[in-house]
MIPA-682322 format. One record per residue (C-alpha): y, x, z; residue number from 1. Coordinates in Angstrom, 2 decimals. Layout:
BEGIN
yy,xx,zz,resi
Y,X,Z,NUM
...
***
This chain:
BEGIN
yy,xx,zz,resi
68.02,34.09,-1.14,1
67.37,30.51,-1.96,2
67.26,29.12,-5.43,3
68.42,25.92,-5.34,4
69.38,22.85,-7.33,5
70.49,19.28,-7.61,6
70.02,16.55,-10.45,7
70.52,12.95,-9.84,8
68.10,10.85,-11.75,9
70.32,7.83,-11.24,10
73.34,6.84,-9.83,11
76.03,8.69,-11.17,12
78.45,6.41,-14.02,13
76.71,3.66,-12.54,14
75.96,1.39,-9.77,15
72.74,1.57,-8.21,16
69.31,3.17,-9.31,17
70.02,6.12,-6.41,18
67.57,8.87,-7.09,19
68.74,12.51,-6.19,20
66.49,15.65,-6.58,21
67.16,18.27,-4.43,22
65.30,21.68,-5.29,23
65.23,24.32,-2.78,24
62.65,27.05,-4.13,25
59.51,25.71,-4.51,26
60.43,22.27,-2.91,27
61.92,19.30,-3.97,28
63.05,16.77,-1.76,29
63.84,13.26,-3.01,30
66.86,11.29,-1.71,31
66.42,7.29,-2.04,32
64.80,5.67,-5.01,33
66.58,2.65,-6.08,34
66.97,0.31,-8.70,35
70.32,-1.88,-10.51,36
71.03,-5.02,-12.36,37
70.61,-4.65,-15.98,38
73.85,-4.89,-18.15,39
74.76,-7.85,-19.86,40
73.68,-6.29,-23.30,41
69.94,-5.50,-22.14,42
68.67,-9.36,-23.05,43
65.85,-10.25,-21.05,44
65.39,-7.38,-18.95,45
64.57,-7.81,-15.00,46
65.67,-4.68,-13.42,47
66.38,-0.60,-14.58,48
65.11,1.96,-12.46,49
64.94,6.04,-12.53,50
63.18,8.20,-14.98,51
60.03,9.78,-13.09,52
59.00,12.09,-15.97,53
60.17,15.42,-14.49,54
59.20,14.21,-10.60,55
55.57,13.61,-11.93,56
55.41,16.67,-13.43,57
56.54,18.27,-10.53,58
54.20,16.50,-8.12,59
52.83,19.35,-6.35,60
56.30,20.48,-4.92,61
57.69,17.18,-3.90,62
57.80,16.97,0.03,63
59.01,13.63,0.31,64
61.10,10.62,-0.56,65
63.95,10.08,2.28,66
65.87,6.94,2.26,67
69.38,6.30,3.35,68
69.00,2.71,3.62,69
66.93,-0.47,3.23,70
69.30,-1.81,0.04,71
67.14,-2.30,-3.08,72
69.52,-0.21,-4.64,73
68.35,2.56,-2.70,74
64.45,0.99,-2.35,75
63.96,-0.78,-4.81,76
62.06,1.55,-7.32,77
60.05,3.14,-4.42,78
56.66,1.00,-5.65,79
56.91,2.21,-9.22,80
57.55,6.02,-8.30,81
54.07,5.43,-5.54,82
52.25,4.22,-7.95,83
52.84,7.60,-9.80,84
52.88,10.10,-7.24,85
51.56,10.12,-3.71,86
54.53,11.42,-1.61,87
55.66,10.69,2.25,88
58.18,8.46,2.56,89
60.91,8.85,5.82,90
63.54,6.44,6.89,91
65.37,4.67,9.49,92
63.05,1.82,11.64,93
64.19,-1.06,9.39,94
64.73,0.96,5.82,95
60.71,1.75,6.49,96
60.25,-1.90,7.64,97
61.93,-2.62,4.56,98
60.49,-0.04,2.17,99
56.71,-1.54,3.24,100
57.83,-4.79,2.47,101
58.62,-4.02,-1.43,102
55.56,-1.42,-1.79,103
53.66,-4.42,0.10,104
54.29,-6.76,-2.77,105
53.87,-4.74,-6.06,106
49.76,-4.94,-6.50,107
49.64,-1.50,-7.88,108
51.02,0.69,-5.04,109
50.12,-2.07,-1.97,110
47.53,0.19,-0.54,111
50.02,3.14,-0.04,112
50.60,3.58,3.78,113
52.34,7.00,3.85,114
55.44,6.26,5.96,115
57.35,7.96,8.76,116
60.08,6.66,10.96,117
63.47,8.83,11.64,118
66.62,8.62,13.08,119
69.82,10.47,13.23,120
67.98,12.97,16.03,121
64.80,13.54,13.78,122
64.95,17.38,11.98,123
61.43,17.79,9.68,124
61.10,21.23,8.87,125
59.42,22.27,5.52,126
58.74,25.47,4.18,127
61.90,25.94,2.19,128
64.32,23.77,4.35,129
64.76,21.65,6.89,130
65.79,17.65,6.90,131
68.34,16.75,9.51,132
70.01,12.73,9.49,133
73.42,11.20,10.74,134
73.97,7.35,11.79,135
76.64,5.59,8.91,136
78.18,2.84,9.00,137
77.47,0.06,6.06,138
76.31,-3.29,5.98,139
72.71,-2.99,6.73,140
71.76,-2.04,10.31,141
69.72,1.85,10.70,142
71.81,3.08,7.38,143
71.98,7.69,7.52,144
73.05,9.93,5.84,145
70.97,13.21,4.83,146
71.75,16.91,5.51,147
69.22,19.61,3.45,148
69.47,23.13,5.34,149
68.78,25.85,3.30,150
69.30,29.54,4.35,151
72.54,29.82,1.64,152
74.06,26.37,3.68,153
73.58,22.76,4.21,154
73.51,19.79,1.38,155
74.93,17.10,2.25,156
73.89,13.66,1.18,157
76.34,10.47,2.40,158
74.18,7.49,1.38,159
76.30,4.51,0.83,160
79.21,4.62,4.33,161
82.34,3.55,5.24,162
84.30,4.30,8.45,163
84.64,1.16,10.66,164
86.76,1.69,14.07,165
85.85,-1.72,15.13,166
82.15,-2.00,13.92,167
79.78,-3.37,16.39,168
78.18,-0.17,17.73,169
74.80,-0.86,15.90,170
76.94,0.76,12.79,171
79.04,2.33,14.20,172
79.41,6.63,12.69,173
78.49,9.30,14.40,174
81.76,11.41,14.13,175
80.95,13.55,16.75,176
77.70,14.34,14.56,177
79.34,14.93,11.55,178
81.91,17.31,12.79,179
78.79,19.15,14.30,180
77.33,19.23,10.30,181
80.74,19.76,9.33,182
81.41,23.29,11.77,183
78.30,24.86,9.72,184
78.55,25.64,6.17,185
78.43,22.67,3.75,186
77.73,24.34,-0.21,187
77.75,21.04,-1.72,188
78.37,17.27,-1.14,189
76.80,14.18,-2.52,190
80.01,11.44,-1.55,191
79.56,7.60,-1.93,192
82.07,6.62,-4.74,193
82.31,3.30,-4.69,194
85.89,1.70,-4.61,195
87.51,5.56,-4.85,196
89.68,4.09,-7.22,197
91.47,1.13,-5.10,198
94.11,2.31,-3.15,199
93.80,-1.10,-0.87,200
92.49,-0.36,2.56,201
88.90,-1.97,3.21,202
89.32,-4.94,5.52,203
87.40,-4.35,9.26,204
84.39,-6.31,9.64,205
86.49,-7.56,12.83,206
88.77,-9.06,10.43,207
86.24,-10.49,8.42,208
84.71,-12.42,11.04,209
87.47,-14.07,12.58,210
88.26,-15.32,8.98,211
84.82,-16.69,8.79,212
84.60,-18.27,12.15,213
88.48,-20.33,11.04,214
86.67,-21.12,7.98,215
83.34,-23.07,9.13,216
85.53,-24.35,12.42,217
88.01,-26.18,10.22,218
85.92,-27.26,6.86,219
84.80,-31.05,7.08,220
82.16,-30.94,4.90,221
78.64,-28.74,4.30,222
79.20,-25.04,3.97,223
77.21,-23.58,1.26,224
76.91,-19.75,1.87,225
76.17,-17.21,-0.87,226
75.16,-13.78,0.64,227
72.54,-10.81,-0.71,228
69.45,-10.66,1.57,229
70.12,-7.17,2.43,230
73.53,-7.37,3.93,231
72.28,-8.30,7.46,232
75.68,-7.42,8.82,233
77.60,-10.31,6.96,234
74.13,-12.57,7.97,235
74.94,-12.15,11.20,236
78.35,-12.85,11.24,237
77.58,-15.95,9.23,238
75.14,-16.82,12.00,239
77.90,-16.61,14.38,240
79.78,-18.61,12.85,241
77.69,-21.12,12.35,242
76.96,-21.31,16.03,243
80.79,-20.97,17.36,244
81.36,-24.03,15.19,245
78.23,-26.07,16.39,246
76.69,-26.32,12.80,247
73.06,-25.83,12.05,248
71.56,-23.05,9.60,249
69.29,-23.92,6.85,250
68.12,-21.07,4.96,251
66.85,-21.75,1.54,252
63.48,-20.23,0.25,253
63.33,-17.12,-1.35,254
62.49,-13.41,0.30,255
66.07,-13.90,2.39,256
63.21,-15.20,4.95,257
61.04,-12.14,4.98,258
64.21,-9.40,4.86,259
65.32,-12.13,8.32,260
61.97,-11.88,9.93,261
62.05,-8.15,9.67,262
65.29,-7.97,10.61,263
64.83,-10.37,13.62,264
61.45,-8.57,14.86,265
63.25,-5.26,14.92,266
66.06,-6.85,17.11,267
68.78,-5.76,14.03,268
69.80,-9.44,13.67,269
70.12,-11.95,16.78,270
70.05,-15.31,16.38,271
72.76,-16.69,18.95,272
70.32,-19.92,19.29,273
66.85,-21.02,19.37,274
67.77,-24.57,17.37,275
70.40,-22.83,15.49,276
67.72,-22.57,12.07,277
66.41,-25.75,10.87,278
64.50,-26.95,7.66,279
65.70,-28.74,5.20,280
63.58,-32.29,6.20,281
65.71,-31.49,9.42,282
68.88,-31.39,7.97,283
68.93,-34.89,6.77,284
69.56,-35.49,10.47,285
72.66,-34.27,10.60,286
76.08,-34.83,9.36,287
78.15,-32.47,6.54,288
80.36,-31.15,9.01,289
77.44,-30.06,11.29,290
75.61,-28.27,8.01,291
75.79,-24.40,6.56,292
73.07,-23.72,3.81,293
72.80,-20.08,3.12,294
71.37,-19.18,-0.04,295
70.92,-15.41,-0.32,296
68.84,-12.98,-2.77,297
68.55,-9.22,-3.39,298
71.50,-8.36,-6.34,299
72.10,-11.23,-8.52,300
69.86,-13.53,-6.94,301
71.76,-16.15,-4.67,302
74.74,-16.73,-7.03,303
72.36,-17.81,-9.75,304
71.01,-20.40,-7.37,305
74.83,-21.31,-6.38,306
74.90,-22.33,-10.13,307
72.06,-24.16,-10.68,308
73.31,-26.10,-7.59,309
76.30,-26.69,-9.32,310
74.84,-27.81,-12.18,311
72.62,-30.35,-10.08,312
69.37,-28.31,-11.42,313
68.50,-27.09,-7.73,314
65.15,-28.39,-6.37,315
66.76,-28.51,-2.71,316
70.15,-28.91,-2.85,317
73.00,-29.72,-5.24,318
76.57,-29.59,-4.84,319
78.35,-32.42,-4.21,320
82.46,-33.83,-3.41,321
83.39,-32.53,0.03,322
81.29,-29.17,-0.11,323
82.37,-25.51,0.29,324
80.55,-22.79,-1.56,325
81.70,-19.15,0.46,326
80.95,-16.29,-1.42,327
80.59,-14.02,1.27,328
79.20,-10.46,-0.50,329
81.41,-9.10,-3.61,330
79.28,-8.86,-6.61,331
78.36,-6.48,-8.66,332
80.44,-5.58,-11.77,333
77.41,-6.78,-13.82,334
77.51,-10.52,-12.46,335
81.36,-10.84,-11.91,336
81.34,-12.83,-15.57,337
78.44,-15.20,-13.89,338
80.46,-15.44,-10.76,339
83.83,-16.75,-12.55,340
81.32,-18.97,-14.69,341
79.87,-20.88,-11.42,342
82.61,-21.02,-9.63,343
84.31,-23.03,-12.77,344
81.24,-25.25,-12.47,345
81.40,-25.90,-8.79,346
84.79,-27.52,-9.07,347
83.52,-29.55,-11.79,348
80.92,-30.63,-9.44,349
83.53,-31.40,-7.01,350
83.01,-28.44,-4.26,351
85.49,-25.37,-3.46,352
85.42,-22.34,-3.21,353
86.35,-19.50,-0.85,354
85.21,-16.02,-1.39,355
85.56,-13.47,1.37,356
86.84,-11.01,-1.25,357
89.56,-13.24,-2.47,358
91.43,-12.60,0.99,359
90.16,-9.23,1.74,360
89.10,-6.36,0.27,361
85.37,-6.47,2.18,362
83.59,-3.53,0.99,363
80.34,-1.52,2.87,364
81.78,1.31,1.03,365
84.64,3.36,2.05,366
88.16,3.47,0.92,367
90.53,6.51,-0.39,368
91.22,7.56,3.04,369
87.83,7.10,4.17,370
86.76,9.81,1.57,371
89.91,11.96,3.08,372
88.59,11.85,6.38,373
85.12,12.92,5.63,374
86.03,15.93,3.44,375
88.31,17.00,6.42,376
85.41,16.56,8.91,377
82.64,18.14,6.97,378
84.79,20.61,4.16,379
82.61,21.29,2.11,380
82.56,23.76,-0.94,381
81.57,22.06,-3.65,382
81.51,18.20,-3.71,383
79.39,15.85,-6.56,384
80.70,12.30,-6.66,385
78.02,9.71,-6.77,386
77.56,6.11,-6.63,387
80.07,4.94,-9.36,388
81.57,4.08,-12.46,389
83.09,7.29,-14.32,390
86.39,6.21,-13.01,391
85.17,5.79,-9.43,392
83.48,9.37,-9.35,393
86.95,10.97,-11.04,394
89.38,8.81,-8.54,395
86.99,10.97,-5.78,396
87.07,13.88,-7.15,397
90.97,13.86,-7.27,398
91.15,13.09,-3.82,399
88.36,16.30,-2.98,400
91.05,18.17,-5.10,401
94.13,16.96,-3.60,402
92.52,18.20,-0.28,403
91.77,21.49,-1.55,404
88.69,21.93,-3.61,405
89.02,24.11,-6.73,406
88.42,21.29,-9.93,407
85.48,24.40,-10.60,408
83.84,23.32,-7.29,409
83.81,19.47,-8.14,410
80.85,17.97,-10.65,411
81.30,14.63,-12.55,412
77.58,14.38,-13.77,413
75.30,12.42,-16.06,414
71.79,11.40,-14.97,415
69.81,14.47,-15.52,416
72.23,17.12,-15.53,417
71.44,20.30,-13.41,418
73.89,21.27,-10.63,419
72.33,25.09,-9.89,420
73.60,27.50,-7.42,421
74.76,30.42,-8.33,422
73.88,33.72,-5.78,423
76.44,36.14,-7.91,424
79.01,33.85,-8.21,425
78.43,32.05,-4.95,426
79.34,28.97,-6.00,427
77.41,26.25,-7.98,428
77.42,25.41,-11.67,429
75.99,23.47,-14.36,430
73.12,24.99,-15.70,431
71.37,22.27,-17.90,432
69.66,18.71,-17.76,433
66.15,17.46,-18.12,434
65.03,13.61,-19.08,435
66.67,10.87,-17.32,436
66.78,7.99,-19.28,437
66.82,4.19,-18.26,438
63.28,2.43,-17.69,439
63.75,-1.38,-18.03,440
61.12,-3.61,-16.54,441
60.61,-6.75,-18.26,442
57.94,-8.93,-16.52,443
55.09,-6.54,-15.61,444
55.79,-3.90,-18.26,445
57.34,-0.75,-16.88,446
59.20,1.25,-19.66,447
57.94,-0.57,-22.44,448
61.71,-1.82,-23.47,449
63.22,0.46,-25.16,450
66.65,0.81,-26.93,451
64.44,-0.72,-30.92,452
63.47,-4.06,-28.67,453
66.83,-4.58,-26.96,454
68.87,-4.27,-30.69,455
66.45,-6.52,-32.48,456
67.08,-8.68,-29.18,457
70.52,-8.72,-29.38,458
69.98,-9.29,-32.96,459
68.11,-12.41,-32.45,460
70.77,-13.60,-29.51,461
73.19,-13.54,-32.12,462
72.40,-14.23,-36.28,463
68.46,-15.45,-35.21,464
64.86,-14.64,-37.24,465
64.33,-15.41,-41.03,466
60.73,-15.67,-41.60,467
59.04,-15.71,-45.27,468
55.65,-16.50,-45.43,469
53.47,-15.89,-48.92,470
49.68,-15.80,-49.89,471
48.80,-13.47,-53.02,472
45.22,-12.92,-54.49,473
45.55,-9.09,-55.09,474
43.09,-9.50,-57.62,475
43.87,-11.94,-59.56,476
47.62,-10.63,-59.76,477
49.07,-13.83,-58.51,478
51.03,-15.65,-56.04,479
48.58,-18.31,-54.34,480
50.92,-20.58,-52.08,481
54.84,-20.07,-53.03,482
57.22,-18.65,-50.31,483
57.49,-20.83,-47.09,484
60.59,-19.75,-45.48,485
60.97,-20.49,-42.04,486
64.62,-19.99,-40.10,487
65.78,-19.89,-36.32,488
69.08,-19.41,-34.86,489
70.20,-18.21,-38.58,490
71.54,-21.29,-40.27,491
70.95,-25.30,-40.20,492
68.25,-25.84,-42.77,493
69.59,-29.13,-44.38,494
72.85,-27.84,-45.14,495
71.68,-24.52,-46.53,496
68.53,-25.78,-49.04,497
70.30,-23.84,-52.08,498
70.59,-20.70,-49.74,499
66.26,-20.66,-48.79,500
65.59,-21.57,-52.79,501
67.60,-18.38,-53.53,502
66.03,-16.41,-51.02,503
62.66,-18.24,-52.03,504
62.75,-17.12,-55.31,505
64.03,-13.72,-54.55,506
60.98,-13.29,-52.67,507
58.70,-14.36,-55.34,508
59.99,-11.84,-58.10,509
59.98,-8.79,-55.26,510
56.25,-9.64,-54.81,511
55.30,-10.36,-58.85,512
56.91,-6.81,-59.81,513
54.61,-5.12,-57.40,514
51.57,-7.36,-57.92,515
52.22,-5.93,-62.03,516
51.48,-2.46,-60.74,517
48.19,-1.16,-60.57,518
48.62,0.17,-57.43,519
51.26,-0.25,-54.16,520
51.50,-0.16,-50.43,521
52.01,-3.16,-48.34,522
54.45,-1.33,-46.32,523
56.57,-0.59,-49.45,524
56.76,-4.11,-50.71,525
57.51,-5.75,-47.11,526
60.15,-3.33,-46.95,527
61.72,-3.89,-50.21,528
62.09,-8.05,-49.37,529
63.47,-7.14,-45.64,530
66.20,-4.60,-47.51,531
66.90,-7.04,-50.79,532
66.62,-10.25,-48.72,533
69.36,-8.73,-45.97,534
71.87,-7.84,-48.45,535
71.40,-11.05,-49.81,536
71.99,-13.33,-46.69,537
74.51,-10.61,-45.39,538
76.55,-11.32,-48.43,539
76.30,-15.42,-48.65,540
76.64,-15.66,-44.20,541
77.97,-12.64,-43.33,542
74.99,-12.65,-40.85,543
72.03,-10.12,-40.57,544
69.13,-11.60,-38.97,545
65.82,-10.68,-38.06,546
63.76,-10.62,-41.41,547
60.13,-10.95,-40.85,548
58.02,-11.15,-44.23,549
54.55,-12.43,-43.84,550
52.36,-11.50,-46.94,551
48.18,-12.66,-46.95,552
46.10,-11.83,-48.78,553
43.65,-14.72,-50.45,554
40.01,-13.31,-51.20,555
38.20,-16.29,-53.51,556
34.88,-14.46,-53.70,557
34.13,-14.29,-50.42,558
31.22,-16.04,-49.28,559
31.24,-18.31,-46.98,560
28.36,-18.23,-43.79,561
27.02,-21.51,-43.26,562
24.84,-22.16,-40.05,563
21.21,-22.30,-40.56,564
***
């Protein structure tokens, strides 16, 4: 008998930051490692990626790291869990291609080379299980799925999918495959979540395309294409486009042109033309009409340069009367207030705007009936919705239960929690959790953010720093140089003179009553003028910022070293 369990470290009530632990005795076996977009709340952080604590501490039983697909979502944090552990890493040809490339460019886990190339025929046997793959269809070329057999039944892991009759048969699903998975006993399956909720179909690629090829055939002006570096399948089609409409392609800098090299040397994206990529000196050769600049990023990235465009702040390129800006990849729920922002400013700037979600619903995830059809061709037991919101992984586990499954068989977890099976009751339940908090980087610290620095950020974004700065002579029982108060973001200083005098002086008879006692602790009298000094401002502003008291201390009988 197997003991086995399950506990995502990321990407459950959320999108992005895949990391799933599967246990099977001894072993665990990790599936992607992936980072998200912070939330508009955590001020000034980059990225948030998985908690490692438990996989670190675990090191010795961790067989490997395999990766559904080359999306930073489900790559991203693959360098910071290296640098920690030393693990194997599998994947498909260009997730692996694309895995390198991030390891490749964080300095502390370059030098790790430990990768191995799969496919959807590839089985790796350990000593506790074996790891089997399926093709899925998404919108990055080489994206599988992951089957775990164990001796009590098979795990199955989705990966991000949708199904796609027409998809060009580079993405096309194996259905014959999955039936195959399906005819053996599936305990328990890991299903993509995203969009559960919306009953509107998902729009074929096919469809997509022809929308896109009317679009840059008909437009008079320059087409100005947002898209996210890793969805090579709407790249191509934009390339196609492009071409079908005798317009050139000038892709802006960023790491779009690495993720495009890779792509292109792996023969997953085709370039109709040998001239159809030009520079940007070269484009000044050509008319609007003949023009499509496609900005892309991972995430966030390319819209952000679509608004410095429109607020004529790019270096390159800046919006102008006559242009189109085509949003071609939905984004994320944490830049869709960003999105509505620059698209506001691109009219100002006299462009439009068409975004290929505004006339379908374009999704590389898969739709209500989507998730119907896979339960029916794998039926599994026991199902754990991933890859969502909490409404997303409930909408899926509705439809698992209209199709049968017991609502005892069907797990809406939090990062951490334990999903354990269960040899008596042959079934699985929740057992427990272990740590799985968010780590924020910010810059080159990893984890270093925590929830104290984000409020007193927020803090700051919103009522600003009071600063107080005083020099006593301990000694002598005095104040040397009266309160300087110093304000930021709190209120305007000329209109509020009477407000800093109060606080000034309030300062000054906090620090005399101590300075009277024959003894006291710095930390005690800096924390009596932050406490005093807030209820103060609170109740004149109705504002609590950031109080920072700066005491000195002045020592006249120290001597002074003169040079000889």
């Amino acid at each position: 008998m197997s003991k086995i369990r399950v506990i995502p470290f990321g990407g459950v009530r959320e999108h992005g930051r895949k990391l799933y632990a599967i246990e099977v005795d001894q072993d665990i076996y990790i599936c992607d490692c992936g980072l998200k977009i912070p939330e508009t709340e955590m001020l000034g952080v980059d990225v948030v990626i998985p908690d490692f604590r438990y996989l670190v501490e675990n090191e010795d039983r961790v067989c490997g790291v395999f990766l559904s697909h080359g999306h930073a979502d489900a790559i991203g944090a693959l360098p910071y869990l290296l640098e920690q552990i030393q693990v194997p890493v599998f994947g498909s040809e260009l997730t692996i291609a694309l895995a390198k490339m991030y390891v490749r460019n964080y300095a502390p886990a370059k030098k790790f080379n430990d990768f191995h190339v799969v496919n959807e025929g590839t089985e790796i046997d350990f000593s506790c299980a074996t790891i089997s793959f399926f093709k899925t269809t998404h919108s990055i070329p080489d994206s599988l799925g992951i089957v775990v057999h164990t001796k009590e039944g098979n795990i199955v892991y989705t990966g991000d999918f949708k199904f796609d009759q027409s998809a060009n048969p580079m993405y096309q699903t194996d259905y014959v495959h999955l039936a195959q998975i399906g005819s053996q006993e599936v305990l328990l399956l890991l299903s993509d979540s995203t969009g559960a909720d919306n009953p509107e179909p998902v729009a074929s690629e096919r469809q997509i395309e022809e929308s896109m090829n009317e679009t840059f055939r008909y437009w008079e002006g320059r087409i100005i294409v947002s898209c996210v570096a890793g969805n090579i399948q709407r790249i191509q089609q934009i390339l196609n486009a492009a071409y079908q409409s005798y317009r050139k392609v000038v892709i802006m800098d960023g790491n779009i042109n690495e993720i495009l090299r890779i792509a292109i040397d792996l023969g997953k994206l085709e370039v109709p033309s040998d001239d159809l990529i030009i520079n940007l000196k070269q484009m000044k050769k050509y008319p609007d009409d003949e023009i499509v600049i496609l900005e892309a990023g991972n995430m966030g990235e390319p819209i952000k340069a679509i608004q410095k465009m429109a607020k004529q702040q790019h270096r390159h390129v800046n919006i102008k009367e006559g242009d189109l800006v085509y949003l071609a990849t939905t984004p994320s729920l944490a830049m869709e207030i960003f999105v509505v922002q620059t698209e506001n400013l691109i009219y100002k700037a006299g462009g439009d705007v068409k975004a290929v979600y505004g006339d379908f619903r374009a999704s590389g995830h898969g739709d209500p009936d989507d998730l119907r059809l896979l339960y029916n061709l794998l039926k599994p037991k026991s199902c754990l919705p991933i890859q969502g919101e909490y409404r997303e992984l409930q909408a899926n586990a509705d439809i698992m239960h209209e199709q049968g499954m017991p609502w005892s068989n069907i797990f809406i977890a939090s990062c951490g929690d334990i999903i354990e099976w269960d040899e008596k009751k042959q079934k699985f339940v929740m057992t427990g959790s272990v740590p799985a908090e968010n780590v924020m980087i910010d810059g080159l610290g990893v984890g270093d953010i925590g929830n104290i620095v984000l409020r007193d950020r927020k803090i700051l974004s919103e009522d600003g720093i009071f600063i107080t700065v005083v020099t006593i002579d301990r000694k002598a029982k005095k104040i040397i140089t009266k309160p300087q108060i110093t304000s930021r973001g709190f209120v305007y200083v000329k209109a509020s003179k009477e407000l800093l005098k109060e606080a000034s002086q309030m300062v000054t008879q906090i620090i005399e009553h101590y300075l009277a006692e024959d003894d006291f602790e710095w930390a005690d009298m800096k924390q009596d003028i932050k406490d005093q000094l807030s209820r103060f401002l609170f109740a004149q502003t109705r504002r609590r910022p950031v109080i920072l008291p700066v005491i000195m201390e002045a020592n006249p009988q120290r001597k002074r070293r003169h040079k000889s």
